[in-house]
C-alpha positions in Angstrom: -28.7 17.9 -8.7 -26.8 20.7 -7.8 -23.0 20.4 -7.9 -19.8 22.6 -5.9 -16.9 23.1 -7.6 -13.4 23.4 -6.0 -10.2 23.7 -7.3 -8.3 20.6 -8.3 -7.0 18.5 -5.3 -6.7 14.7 -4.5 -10.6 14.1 -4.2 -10.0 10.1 -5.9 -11.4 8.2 -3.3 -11.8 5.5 -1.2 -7.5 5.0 -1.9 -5.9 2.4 0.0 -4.1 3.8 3.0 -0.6 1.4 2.2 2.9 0.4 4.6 5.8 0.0 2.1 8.6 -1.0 3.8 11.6 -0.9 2.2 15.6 -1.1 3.4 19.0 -0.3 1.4 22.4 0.2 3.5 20.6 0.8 7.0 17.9 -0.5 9.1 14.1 -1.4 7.7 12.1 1.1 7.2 8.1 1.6 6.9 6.6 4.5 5.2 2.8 5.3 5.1 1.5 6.2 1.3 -2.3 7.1 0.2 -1.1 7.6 -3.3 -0.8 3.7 -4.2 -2.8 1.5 -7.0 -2.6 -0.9 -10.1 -0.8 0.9 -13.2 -0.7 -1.9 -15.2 -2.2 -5.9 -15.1 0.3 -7.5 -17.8 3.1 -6.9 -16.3 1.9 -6.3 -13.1 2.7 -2.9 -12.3 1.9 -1.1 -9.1 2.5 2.8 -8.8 3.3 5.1 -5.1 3.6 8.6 -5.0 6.3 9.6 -2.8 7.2 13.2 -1.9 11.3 13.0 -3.0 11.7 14.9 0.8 10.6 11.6 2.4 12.7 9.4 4.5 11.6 6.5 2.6 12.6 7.9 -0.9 16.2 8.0 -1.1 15.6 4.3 0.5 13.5 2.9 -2.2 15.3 4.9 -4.9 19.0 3.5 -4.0 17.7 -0.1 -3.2 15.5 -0.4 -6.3 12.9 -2.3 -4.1 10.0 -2.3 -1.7 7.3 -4.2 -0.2 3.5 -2.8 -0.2 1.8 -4.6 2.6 -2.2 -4.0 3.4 -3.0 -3.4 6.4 -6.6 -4.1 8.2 -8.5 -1.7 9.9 -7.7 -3.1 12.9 -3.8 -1.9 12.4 -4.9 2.1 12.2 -3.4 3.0 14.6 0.1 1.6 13.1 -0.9 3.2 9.5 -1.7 6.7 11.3 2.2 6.7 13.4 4.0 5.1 10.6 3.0 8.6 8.3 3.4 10.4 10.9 6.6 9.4 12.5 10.0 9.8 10.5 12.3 6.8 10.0 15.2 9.5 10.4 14.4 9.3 14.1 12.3 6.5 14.6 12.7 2.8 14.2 8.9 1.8 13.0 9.5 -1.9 13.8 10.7 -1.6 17.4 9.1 1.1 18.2 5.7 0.3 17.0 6.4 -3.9 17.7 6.1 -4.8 13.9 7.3 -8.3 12.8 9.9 -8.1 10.1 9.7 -11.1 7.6 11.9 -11.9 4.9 10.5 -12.2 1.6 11.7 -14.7 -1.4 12.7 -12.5 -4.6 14.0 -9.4 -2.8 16.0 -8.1 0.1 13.5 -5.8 2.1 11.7 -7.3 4.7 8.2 -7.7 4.8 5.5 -7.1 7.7 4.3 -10.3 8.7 1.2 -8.6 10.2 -0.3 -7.5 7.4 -3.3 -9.8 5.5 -1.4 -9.1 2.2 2.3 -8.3 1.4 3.5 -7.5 -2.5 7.3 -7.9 -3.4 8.3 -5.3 -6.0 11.2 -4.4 -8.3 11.3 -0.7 -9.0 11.5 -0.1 -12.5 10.8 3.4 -13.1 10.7 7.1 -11.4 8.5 9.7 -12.9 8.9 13.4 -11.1 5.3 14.7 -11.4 6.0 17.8 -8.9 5.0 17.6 -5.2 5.2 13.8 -5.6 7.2 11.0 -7.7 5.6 8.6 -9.6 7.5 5.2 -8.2 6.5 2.4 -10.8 7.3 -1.3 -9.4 6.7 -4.7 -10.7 5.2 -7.0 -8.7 7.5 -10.1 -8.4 5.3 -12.0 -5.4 1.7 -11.8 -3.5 1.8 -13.4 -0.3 -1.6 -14.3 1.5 -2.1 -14.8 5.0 -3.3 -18.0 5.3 -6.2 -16.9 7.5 -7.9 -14.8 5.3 -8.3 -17.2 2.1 -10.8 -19.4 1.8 -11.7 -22.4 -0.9 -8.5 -21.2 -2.2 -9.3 -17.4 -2.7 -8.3 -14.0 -0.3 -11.7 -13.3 1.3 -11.5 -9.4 1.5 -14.4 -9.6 4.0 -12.3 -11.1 6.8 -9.2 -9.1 6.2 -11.4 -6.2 7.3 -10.1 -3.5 4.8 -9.1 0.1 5.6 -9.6 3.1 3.2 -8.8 6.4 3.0 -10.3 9.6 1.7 -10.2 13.8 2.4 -7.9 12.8 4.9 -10.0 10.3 7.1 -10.0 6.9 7.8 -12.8 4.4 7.4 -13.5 0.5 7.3 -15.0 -0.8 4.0 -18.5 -2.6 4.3 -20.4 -5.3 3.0 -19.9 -7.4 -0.7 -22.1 -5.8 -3.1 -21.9 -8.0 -6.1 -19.3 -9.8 -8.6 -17.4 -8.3 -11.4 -19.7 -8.8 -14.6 -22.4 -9.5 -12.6 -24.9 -7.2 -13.3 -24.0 -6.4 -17.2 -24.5 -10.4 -17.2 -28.3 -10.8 -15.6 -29.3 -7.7 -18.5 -28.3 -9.7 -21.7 
């Protein structure tokens, strides 16, 4: 197989295309973020990478928290405007007609149509260079109700989105369990 080389760019992918909303002194705001994942499972750390010349930044930075919430595919269009849009001029909720929730262990509010919403402390800021690593602990999941089923979140029916080389797509169909095919060799 013959391979292309480039020069070194974000080509991780599929990434989850995330809305953290987060809130200090003034109104709500949502920011769209690519950069998001799991840093660590004990505590449970999640990481953003947030360009310190967003609107959302200073936000997150002064409040100390923030809510990731995962959209579905069918909410693209409300990922797409919400990274586009700035909160310095724009109102995301009103303007875009997203529910604000509150949430139990902090004070930003959640979007109540998203599948899955994750309440986070910030605990640490790492300055990388075009971006910020934001590390939060997660504090509480919340499920939508309609998507779990015999007690567990069916991904399938929350109808995932993903992002890569900056495009959209849906994720597909189950392909197997963790462990599952290291267990049917031994």
């Amino acid at each position: 197989m013959s391979k292309i080389t480039r020069r070194p760019h974000a080509a991780l992918y599929p990434v989850p295309p995330v809305l953290v909303s987060c809130q200090s002194t003034g109104p709500a705001n949502i920011i769209t973020l690519a950069w998001a994942g799991v840093a660590c499972s004990d505590p449970v750390i999640v990481s953003l990478g947030i360009r310190p010349e967003r609107y959302s930044y200073d936000i997150i930075k002064e409040s100390g928290e923030f809510v990731i919430n995962i959209p579905s595919a069918g909410q693209l269009e409300i990922v797409d405007t919400c990274g586009v849009i700035s909160g310095r001029d724009y109102d995301k909720f009103t303007e875009l007609q997203i529910t604000p929730s509150p949430t139990q262990k902090i004070q930003v509010p959640l979007i109540e149509e998203c599948p899955v919403n994750i309440e986070c402390r910030l605990k640490q800021i790492i300055p990388l260079g075009a971006h910020d690593l934001f590390l939060g602990e997660v504090l509480l999941v919340h499920f939508s109700e309609e998507y779990v089923v015999d007690g567990r979140f069916d991904l399938s029916l929350a109808d995932p989105l993903a992002y890569g080389f900056s495009q959209y797509f849906r994720l597909g169909d189950l392909l197997g369990r963790h462990g599952e095919f290291a267990l049917r060799k031994r």
